[in-house]
KEVO-517880 format. One record per residue (C-alpha): x, y, z. Coordinates in steps of 0.5 Angstrom, whole numbers. Example, Ala and Ser with C-alpha at 12.3 -4.5 7.8 and 13.67 -1.06 7.14 Angstrom:
<vexdrens>
<vexdren xx="25" yy="-9" zz="16"/>
<vexdren xx="27" yy="-2" zz="14"/>
</vexdrens>
This chain:
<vexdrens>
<vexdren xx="201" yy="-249" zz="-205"/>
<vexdren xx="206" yy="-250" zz="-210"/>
<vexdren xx="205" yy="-245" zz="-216"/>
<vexdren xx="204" yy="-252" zz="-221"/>
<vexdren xx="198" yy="-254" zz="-217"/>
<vexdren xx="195" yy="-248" zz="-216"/>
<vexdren xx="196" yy="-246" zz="-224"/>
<vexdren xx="192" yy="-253" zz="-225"/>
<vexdren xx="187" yy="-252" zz="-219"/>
<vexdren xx="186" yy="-245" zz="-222"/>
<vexdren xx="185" yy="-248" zz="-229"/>
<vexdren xx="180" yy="-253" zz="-227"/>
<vexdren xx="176" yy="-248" zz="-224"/>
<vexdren xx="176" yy="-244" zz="-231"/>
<vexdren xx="175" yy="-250" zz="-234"/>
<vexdren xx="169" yy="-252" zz="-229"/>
<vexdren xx="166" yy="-245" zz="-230"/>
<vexdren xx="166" yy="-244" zz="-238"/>
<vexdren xx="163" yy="-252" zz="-238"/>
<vexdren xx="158" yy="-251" zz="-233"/>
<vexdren xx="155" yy="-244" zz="-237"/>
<vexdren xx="155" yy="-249" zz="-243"/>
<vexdren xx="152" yy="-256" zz="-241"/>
<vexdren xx="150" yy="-254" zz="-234"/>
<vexdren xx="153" yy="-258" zz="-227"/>
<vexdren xx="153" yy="-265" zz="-230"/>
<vexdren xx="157" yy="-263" zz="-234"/>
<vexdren xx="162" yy="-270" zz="-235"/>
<vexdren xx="168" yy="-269" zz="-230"/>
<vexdren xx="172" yy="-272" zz="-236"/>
<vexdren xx="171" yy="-266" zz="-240"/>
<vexdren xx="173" yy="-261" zz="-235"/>
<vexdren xx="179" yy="-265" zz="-234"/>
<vexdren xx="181" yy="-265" zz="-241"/>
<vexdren xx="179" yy="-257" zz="-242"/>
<vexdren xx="183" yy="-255" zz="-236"/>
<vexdren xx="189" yy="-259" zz="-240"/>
<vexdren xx="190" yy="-263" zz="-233"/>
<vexdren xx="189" yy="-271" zz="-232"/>
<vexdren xx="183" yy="-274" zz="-228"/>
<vexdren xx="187" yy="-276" zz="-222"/>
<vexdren xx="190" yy="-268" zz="-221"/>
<vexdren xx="183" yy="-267" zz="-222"/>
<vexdren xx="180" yy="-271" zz="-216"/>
<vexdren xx="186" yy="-269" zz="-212"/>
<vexdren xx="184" yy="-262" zz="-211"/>
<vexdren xx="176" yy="-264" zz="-211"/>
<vexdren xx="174" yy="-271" zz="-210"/>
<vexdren xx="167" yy="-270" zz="-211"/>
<vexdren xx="162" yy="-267" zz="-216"/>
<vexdren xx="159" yy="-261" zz="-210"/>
<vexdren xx="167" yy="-259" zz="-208"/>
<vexdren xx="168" yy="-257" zz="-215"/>
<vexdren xx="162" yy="-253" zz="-216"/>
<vexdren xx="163" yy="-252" zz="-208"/>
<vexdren xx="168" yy="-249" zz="-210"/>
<vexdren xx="166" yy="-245" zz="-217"/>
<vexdren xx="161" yy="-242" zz="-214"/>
<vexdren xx="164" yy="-239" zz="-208"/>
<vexdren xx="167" yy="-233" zz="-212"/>
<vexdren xx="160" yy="-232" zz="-215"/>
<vexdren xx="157" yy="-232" zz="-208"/>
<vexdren xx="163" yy="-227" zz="-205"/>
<vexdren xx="161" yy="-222" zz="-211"/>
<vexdren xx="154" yy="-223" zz="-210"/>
<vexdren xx="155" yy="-222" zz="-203"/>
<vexdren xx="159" yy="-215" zz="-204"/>
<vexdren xx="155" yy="-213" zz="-208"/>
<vexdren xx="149" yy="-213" zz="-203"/>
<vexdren xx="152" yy="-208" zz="-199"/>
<vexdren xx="150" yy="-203" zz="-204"/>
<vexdren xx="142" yy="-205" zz="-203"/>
<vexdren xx="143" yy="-206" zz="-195"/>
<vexdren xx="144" yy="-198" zz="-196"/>
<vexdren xx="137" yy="-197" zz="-198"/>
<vexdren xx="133" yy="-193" zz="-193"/>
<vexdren xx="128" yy="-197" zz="-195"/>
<vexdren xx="128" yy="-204" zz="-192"/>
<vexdren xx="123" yy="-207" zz="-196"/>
<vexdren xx="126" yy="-205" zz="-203"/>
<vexdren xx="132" yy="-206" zz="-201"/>
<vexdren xx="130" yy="-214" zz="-199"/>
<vexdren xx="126" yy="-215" zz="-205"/>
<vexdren xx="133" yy="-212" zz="-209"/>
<vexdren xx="137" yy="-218" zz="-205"/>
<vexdren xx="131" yy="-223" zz="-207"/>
<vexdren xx="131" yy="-222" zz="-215"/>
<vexdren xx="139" yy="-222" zz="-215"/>
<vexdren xx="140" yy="-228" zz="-211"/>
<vexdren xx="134" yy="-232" zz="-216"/>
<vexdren xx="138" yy="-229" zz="-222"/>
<vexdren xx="145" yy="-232" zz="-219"/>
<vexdren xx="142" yy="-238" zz="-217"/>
<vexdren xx="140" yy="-240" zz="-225"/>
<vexdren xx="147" yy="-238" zz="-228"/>
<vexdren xx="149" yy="-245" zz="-229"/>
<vexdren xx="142" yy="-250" zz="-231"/>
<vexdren xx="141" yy="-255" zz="-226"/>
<vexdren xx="144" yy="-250" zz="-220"/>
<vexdren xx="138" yy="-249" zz="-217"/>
<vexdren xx="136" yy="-256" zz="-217"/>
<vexdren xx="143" yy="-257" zz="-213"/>
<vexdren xx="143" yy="-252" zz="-207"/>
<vexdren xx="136" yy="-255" zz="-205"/>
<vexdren xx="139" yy="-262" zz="-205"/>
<vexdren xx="144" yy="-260" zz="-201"/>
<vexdren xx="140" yy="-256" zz="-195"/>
<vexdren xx="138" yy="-262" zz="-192"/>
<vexdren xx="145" yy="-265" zz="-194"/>
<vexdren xx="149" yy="-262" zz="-188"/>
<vexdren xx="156" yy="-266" zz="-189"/>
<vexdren xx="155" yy="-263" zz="-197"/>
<vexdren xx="160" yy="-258" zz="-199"/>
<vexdren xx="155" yy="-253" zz="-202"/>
<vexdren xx="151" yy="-253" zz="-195"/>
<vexdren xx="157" yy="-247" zz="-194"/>
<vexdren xx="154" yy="-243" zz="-198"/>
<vexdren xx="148" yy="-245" zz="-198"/>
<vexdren xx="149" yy="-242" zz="-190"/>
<vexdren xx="152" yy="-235" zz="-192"/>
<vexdren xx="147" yy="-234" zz="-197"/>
<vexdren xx="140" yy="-236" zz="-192"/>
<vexdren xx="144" yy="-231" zz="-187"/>
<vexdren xx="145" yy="-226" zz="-191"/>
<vexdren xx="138" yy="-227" zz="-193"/>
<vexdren xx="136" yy="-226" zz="-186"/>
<vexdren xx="140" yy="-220" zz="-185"/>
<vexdren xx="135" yy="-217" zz="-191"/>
<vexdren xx="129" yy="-219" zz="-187"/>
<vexdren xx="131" yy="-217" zz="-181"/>
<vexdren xx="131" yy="-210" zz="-183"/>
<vexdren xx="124" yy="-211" zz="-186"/>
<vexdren xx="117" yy="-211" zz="-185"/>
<vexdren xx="117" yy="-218" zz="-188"/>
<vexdren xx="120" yy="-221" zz="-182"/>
<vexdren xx="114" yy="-223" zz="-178"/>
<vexdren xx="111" yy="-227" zz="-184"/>
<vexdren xx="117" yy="-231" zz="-186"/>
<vexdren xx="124" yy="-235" zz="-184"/>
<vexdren xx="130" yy="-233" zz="-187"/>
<vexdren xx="129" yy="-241" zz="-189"/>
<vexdren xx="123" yy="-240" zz="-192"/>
<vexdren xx="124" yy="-234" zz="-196"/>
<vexdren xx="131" yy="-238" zz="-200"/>
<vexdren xx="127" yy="-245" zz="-200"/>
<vexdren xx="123" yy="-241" zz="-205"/>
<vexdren xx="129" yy="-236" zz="-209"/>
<vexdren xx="132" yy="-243" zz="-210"/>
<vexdren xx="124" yy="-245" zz="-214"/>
<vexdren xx="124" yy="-238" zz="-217"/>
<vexdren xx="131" yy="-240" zz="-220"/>
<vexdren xx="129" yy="-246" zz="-222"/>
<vexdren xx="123" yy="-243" zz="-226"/>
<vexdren xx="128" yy="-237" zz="-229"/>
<vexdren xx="133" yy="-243" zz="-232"/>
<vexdren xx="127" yy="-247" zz="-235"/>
<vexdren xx="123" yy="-241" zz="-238"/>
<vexdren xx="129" yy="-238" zz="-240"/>
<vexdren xx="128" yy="-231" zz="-237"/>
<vexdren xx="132" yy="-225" zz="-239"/>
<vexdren xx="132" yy="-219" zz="-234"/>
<vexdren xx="126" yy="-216" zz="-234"/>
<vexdren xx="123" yy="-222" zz="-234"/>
<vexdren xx="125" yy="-226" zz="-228"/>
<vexdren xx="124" yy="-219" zz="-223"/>
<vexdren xx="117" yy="-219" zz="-225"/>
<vexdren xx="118" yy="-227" zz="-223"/>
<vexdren xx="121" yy="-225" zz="-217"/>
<vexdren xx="116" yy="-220" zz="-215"/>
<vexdren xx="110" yy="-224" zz="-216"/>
<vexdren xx="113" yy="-230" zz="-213"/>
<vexdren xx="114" yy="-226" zz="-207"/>
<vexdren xx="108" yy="-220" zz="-207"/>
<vexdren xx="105" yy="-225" zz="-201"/>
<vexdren xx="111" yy="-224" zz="-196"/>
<vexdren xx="110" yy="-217" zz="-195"/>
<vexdren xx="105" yy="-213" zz="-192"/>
<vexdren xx="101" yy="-208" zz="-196"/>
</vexdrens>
């Protein structure tokens, strides 16, 4: 890639993340054009649909989300260790509003650019469960289907941390046995 395109690329993706933490994911295109200083065509020329663009921002989310997951994997407790992952994949998914509304239109939209990451965060999902006792009671497809409404839910009630993980472990007592 030219060194002018991907400065414009990369501007658009900041543009895109700094709009999006304000006015959420429908946020008009045009604004994040005219922020990153670059015309609509350029553009649409790098991301022709609204979901490639938020494909694309959310995916360093994701990468540093999935990263950090190591740390929790290492607990010698499975259970924790799942619960941890549950909490922090609902408090990432409500960064930006109307994200979580986002992820779950594409789970079922497999030619949709944000069905990838959906895909990597279902299958870390399943990593965390399959070393849980967890496991037997629920699919990995299952348990992100209901992080995403849990995130929902944090971004409408304007959670703040403690909040939201009391959420989360409430919302997820069930899918651990006693």
């Amino acid at each position: 890639m030219r060194v002018d395109a991907r400065r414009n690329r990369d501007a658009i993706l900041r543009a895109a993340r700094e709009i999006f933490e304000v006015d959420g994911i429908f946020a008009p295109i045009d604004c994040i054009a005219t922020a990153a200083g670059v015309g609509n065509a350029t553009l649409y020329r790098n991301f022709p649909t609204r979901d490639d663009l938020l494909a694309a921002v959310i995916e360093d989310s994701v990468r540093e989300l999935v990263a950090s997951s190591a740390a929790w994997e290492r607990n010698p407790d499975p259970d924790a260790a799942l619960r941890e992952w549950l909490f922090q994949l609902a408090w990432q998914l409500r960064i930006w509003h109307d994200l979580p509304s986002c992820i779950a239109g594409a789970i079922d939209e497999p030619n949709s650019p944000v069905q990838t990451v959906n895909e990597r965060l279902i299958q870390r999902t399943g990593e965390f469960l399959a070393r849980s006792r967890a496991s037997k009671n629920v699919t990995p497809d299952e348990l992100f289907e209901l992080v995403i409404a849990l995130s929902w839910a944090v971004d409408r009630f304007g959670d703040d941390v403690e909040r939201a993980r009391r959420r989360v472990a409430l919302a997820t007592a069930g899918v651990f046995p006693p």
